[in-house]
C-alpha positions in Angstrom: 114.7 71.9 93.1 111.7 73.5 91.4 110.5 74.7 95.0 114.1 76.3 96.1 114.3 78.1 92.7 111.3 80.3 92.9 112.0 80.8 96.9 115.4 82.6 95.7 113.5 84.5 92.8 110.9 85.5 95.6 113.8 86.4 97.7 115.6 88.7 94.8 112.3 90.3 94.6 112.0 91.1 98.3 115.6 92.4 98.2 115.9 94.7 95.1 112.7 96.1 94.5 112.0 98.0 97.4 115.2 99.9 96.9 114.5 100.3 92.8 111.3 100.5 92.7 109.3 103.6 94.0 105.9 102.4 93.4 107.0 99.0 95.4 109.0 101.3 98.6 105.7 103.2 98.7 103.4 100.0 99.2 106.1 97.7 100.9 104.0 96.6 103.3 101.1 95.2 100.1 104.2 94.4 98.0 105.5 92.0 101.3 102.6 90.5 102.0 102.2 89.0 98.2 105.7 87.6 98.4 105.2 86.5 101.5 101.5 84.4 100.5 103.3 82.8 97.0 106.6 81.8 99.6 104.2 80.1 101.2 102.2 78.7 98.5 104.8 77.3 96.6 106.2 75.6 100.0 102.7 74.4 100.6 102.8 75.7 104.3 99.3 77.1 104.4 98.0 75.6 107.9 96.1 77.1 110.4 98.6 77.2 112.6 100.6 79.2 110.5 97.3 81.8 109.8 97.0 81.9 113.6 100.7 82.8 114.2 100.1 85.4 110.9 96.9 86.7 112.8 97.7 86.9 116.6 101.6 87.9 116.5 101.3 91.6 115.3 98.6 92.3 117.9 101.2 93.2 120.5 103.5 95.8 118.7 100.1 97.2 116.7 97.9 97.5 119.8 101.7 99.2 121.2 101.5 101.9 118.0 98.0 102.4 118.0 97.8 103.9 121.7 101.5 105.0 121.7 100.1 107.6 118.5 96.9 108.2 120.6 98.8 109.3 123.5 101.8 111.3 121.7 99.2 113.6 119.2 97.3 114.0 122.4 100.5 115.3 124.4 102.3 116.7 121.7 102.0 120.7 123.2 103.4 119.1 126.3 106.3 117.9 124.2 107.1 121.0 122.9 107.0 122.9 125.7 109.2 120.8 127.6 111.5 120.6 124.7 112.1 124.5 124.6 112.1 124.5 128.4 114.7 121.2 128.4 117.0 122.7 125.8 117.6 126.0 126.7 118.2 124.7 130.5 120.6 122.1 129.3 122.1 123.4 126.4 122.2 122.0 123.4 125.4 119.6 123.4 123.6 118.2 126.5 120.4 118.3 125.1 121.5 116.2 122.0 123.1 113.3 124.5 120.1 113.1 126.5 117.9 113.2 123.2 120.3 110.1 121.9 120.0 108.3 125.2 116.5 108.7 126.2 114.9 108.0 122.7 116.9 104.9 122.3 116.6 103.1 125.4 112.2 104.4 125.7 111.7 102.8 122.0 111.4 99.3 123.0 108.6 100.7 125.2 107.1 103.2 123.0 107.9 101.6 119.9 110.5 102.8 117.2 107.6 104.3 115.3 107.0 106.7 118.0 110.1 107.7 119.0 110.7 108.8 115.5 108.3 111.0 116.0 109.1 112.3 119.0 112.5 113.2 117.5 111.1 114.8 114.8 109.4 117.3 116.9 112.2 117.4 118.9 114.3 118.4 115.7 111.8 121.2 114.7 112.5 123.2 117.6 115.9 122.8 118.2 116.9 125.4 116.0 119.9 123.8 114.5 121.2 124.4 111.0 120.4 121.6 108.7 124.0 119.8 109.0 123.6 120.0 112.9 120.2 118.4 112.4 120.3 116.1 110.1 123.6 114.6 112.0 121.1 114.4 115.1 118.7 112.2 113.1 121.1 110.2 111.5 123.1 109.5 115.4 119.5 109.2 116.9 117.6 106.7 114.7 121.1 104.4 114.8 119.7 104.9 118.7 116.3 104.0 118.3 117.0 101.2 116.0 119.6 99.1 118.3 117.2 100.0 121.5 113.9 99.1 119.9 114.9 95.7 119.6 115.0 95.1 122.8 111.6 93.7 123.0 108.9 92.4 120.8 106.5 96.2 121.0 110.0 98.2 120.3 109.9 97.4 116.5 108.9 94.5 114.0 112.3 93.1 114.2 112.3 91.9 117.1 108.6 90.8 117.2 109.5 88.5 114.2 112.2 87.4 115.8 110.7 86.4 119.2 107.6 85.1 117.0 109.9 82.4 115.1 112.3 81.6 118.6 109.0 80.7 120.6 109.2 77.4 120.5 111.9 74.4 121.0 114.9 75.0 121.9 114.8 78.7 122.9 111.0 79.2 124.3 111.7 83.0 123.4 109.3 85.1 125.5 109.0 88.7 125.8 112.5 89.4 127.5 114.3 86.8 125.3 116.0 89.4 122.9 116.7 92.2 126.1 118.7 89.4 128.2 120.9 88.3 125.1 121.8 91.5 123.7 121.3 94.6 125.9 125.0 94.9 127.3 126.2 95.2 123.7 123.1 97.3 123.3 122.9 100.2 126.3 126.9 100.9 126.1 126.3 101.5 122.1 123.2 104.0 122.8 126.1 105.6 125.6 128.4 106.3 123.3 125.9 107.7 120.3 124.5 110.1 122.7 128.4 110.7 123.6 129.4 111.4 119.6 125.5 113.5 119.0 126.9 115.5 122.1 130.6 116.0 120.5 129.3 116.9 116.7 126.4 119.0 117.6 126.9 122.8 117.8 124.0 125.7 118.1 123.8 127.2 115.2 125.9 129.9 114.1 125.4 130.8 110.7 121.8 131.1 110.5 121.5 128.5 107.8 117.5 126.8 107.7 116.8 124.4 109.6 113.9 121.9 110.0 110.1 123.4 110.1 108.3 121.7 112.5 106.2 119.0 111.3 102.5 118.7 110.6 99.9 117.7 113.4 99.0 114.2 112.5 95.3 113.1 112.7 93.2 110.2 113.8 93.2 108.9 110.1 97.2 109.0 109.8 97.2 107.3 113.2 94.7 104.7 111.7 96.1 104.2 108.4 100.0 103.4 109.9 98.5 100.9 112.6 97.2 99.3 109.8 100.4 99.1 107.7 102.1 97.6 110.9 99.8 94.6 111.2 100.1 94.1 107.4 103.4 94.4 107.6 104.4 91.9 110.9 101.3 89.7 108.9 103.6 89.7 105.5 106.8 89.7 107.5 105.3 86.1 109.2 104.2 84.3 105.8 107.9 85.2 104.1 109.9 83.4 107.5 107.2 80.3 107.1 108.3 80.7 103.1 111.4 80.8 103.9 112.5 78.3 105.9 113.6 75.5 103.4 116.2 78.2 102.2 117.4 79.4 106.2 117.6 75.2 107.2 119.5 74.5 103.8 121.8 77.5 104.2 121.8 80.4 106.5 121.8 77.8 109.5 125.1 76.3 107.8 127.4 80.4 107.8 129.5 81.0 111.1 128.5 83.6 113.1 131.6 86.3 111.5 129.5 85.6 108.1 126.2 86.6 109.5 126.7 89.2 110.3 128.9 91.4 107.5 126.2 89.6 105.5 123.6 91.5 107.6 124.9 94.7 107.1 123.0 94.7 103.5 120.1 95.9 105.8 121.6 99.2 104.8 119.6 99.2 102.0 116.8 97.1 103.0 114.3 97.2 106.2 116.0 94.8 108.8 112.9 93.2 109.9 112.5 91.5 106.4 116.1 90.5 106.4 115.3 88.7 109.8 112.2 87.0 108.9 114.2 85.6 105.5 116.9 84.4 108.0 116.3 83.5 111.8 115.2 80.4 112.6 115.2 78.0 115.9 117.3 75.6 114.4 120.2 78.6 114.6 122.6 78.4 117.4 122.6 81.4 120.1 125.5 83.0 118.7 124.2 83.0 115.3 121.2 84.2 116.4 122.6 87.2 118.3 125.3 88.4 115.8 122.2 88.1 113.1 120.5 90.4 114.8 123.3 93.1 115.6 124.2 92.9 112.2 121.4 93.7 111.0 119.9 96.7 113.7 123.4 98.2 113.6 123.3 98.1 109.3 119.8 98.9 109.4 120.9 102.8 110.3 124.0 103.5 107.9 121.1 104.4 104.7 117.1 105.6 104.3 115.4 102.1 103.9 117.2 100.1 106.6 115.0 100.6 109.2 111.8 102.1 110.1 113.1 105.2 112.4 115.1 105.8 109.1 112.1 106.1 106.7 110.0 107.9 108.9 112.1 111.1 110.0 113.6 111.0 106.5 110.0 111.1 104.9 108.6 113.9 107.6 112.3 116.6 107.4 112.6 115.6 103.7 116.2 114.0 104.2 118.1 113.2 100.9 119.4 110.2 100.8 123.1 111.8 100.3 122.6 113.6 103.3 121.9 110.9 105.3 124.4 108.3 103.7 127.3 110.5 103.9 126.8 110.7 107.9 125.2 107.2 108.6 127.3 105.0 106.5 130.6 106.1 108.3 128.8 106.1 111.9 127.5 102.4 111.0 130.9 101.0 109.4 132.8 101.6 112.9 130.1 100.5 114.9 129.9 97.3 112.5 133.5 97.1 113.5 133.5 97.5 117.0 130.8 95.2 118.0 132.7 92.8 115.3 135.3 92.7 118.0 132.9 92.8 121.0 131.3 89.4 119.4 134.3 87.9 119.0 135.6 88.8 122.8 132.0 87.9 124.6 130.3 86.0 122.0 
């Protein structure tokens, strides 16, 4: 009793101080990896098994940032110049689609982290007025967030996931998250490109845009692939924590409670959401309307997933701004896939 007590005091730390506490958003990935160790302490799970999975399972998605950054700072004049060239051939309704499109269904290849980044610069010389662009950030990073989790580089979501489905029953490998979810997946990336292409106009007023964004160095490139290890590292220790709470409840809700429950990822990073809650001993459907719950709530506010944080942090995004375009945009795609899960699933 003792045990289950201080795992749901752990777990109302992990879910309200990140999105109360400035000091905590700011070192989420220290703050997650202390819950995470005394989740695991007071289960008395430390094994070496567990530090090896801890150790080895973020290598993939960090090695995946670390060169991804290397090879975007290193081609980012080619970016722009093929960004100016793209637009002004295609025209910016176009332009936006293909933006949507292309960005969400590369980021489980180049990482969500990146393609961020890539949108960013995009953003800065697109020449939009700020509604026009934030709207485009807002549609995109719903993009990037469903099409990063297609595989365990695209985003620590779905590394976590794949990390705690790898053994019995479901022998998760690297394609175990693309073949379960990608048809409900590709047709939503489809239609955000469609919506970016219907809502974005060139701008007409004049109103200021976004600045393009600073060059970022060797030591920024350091410094986040070292948050991302932490963070997968932390994100590991608080599923092994866990797991007494997922096996005595969360295995126990029907999939239509999953995943409304999921869409509190709004307000907090969806990858720590799924290592508090997935777990082998889920069945498939559970396991799939978990997790598109949770990437589809992840883009309606700021903190609900990485993409979010990252090109609201680099074009200085108010939260209002982005909540008064993402929550909408997320509530009917919660909706619609609802539906979609109840006809296929």
């Amino acid at each position: 009793m003792a045990v289950m007590i201080g795992l749901f005091v752990i777990l109302a730390l992990v879910l309200v101080l990140p999105f109360s506490v400035k000091l905590v958003e700011e070192n989420l990935e220290a703050f997650l990896f202390v819950m995470g160790g005394l989740a695991v302490t007071i289960t008395s799970q430390w094994t070496w098994p567990l530090l090896e999975e801890a150790l080895v399972e973020p290598i993939k998605i960090t090695i995946a940032v670390l060169v991804a950054g290397i090879v975007f700072r290193l081609a980012r004049g080619a970016v722009d110049r093929f960004v100016a060239l793209t637009a002004s051939a295609m025209g910016v309704r176009l332009f936006a689609f293909a933006v949507v499109v292309v960005l969400g269904l590369v980021s489980s290849a180049i990482t969500a982290i990146i393609a961020a980044l890539v949108l960013v610069e995009i953003v800065g010389h697109l020449g939009l007025d700020r509604k026009a662009s934030v709207t485009l950030v807002v549609i995109a990073c719903f993009s990037i967030g469903i099409g990063a989790a297609l595989t365990p580089i695209g985003e620590p979501l779905a590394t976590i996931a794949i990390g705690k489905l790898r053994g019995e029953p479901y022998h998760a490998g690297f394609w175990f998250l693309f073949r379960h979810i990608w048809y409900y997946v590709v047709p939503g990336i489809l239609a955000l490109g469609a919506l970016a292409a219907f809502l974005i106009g060139k701008n007409e007023k004049g109103d200021a845009g976004f600045a393009r964004s600073e060059e970022e160095g060797t030591k920024d490139i350091a410094l986040r692939t070292v948050k991302v290890y932490v963070f997968v590292m932390a994100l590991t220790f608080l599923g092994a924590g866990f797991k007494p709470i997922i096996d005595a409840f969360i295995v126990k809700i029907p999939m239509a409670g999953l995943y409304w429950i999921n869409s509190i990822s709004a307000v907090l990073d969806n990858a720590t959401l799924a290592a508090a809650e997935i777990s082998p001993s889920m069945s498939l459907v559970q396991i799939v309307s978990a997790i598109l719950g949770l990437i589809i709530a992840g883009g309606m506010l700021i903190p609900g997933n990485i993409p979010n944080i990252i090109s609201a942090g680099k074009l200085k995004i108010r939260s209002e701004e982005w909540a008064k375009i993402g929550i909408p945009i997320g509530l009917a795609m919660m909706a619609v896939y609802f539906v979609a899960l109840l006809l296929i699933g």
